[in-house]
C-alpha positions in Angstrom: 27.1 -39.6 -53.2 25.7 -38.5 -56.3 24.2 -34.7 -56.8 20.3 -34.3 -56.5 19.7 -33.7 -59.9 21.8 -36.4 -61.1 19.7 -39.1 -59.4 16.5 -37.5 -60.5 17.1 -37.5 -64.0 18.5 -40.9 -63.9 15.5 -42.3 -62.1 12.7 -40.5 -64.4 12.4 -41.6 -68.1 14.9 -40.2 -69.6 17.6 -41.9 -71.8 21.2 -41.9 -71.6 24.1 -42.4 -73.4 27.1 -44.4 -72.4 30.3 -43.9 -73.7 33.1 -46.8 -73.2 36.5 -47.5 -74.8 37.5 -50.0 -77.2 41.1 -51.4 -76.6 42.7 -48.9 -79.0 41.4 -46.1 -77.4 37.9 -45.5 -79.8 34.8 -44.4 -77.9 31.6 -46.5 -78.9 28.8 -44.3 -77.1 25.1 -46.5 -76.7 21.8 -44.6 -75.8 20.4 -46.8 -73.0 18.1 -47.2 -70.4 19.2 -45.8 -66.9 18.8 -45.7 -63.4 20.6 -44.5 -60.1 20.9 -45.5 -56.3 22.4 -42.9 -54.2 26.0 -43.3 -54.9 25.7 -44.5 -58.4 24.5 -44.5 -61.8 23.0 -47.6 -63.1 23.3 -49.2 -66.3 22.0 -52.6 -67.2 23.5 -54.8 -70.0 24.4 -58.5 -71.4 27.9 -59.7 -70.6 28.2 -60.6 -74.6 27.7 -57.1 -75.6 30.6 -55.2 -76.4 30.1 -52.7 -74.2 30.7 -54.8 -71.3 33.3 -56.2 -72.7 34.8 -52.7 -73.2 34.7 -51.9 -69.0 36.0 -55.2 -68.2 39.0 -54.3 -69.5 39.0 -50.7 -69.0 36.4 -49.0 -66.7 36.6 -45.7 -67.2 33.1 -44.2 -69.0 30.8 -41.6 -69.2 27.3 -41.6 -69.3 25.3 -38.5 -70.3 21.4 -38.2 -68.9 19.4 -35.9 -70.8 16.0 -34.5 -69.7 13.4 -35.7 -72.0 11.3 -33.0 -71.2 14.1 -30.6 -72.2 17.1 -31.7 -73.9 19.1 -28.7 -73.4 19.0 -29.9 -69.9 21.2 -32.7 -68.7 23.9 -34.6 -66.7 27.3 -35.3 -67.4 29.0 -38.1 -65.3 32.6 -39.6 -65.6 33.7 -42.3 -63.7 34.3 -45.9 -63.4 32.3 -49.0 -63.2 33.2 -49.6 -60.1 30.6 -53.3 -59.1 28.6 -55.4 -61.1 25.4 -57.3 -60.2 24.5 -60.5 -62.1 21.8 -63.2 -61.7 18.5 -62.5 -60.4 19.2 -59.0 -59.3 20.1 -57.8 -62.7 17.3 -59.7 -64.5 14.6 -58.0 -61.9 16.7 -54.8 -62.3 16.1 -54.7 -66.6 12.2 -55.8 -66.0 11.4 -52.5 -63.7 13.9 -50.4 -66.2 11.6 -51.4 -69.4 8.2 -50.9 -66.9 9.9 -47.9 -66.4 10.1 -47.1 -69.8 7.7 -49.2 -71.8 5.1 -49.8 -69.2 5.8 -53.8 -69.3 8.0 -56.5 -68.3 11.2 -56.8 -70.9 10.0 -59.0 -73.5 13.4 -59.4 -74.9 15.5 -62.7 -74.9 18.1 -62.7 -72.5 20.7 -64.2 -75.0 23.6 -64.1 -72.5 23.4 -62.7 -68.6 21.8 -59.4 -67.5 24.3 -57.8 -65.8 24.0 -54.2 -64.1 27.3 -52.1 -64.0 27.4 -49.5 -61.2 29.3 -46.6 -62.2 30.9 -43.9 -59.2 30.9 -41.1 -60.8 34.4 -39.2 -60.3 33.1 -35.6 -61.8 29.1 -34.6 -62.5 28.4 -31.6 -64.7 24.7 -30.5 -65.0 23.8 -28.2 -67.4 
């Protein structure tokens, strides 16, 4: 189960940035948009990106939540992308994110498959 404060600043408007691995080790960090259930952080994506890419071959990450309304306050989460949910689900799941954080449906193409990666976070530091 996640902490309190991880899932509510995951759930408000704040961005976060996702740090995977490249196959020869290299970080490539992305700020994204973010959300949580209670056991997990979630991050919604295209299976073409190279992020995804990334954690299906190696599913450690980190994602970092910082507090919009104070950046000196945040989260800290390593884990592993431990599920993934395509079809529908996912595609729902990236229209209430950009509601969330544009105040309308995601009026992006979908070039690929919305895909939402469910991270279990093995060690949360809030600061």
């Amino acid at each position: 189960m996640l902490q309190d404060i991880t899932k509510e600043l995951a759930k408000a408007k704040n961005f976060a940035a996702l740090t995977t691995l490249f196959p020869d080790g290299r970080p490539q960090t992305n700020v994204m948009w973010v959300d949580a259930d209670d056991d997990h952080i979630l991050v919604n994506t295209e299976v073409h990106r190279q992020k995804y890419k990334n954690v299906r071959r190696d599913p450690r990450v980190s994602v970092t939540v910082i507090d919009a309304s104070n950046p000196y306050h945040y989260v800290e989460i390593r884990g592993r992308v431990v599920e993934e949910i395509r079809g529908e689900v996912a595609r729902a799941h990236i229209d209430e994110l950009s509601t969330k954080y544009t105040g309308r449906l995601y009026a992006n193409p979908v070039v690929s498959e919305r895909v939402i990666l469910k991270v279990a976070a093995e060690r949360e530091l809030a600061h």
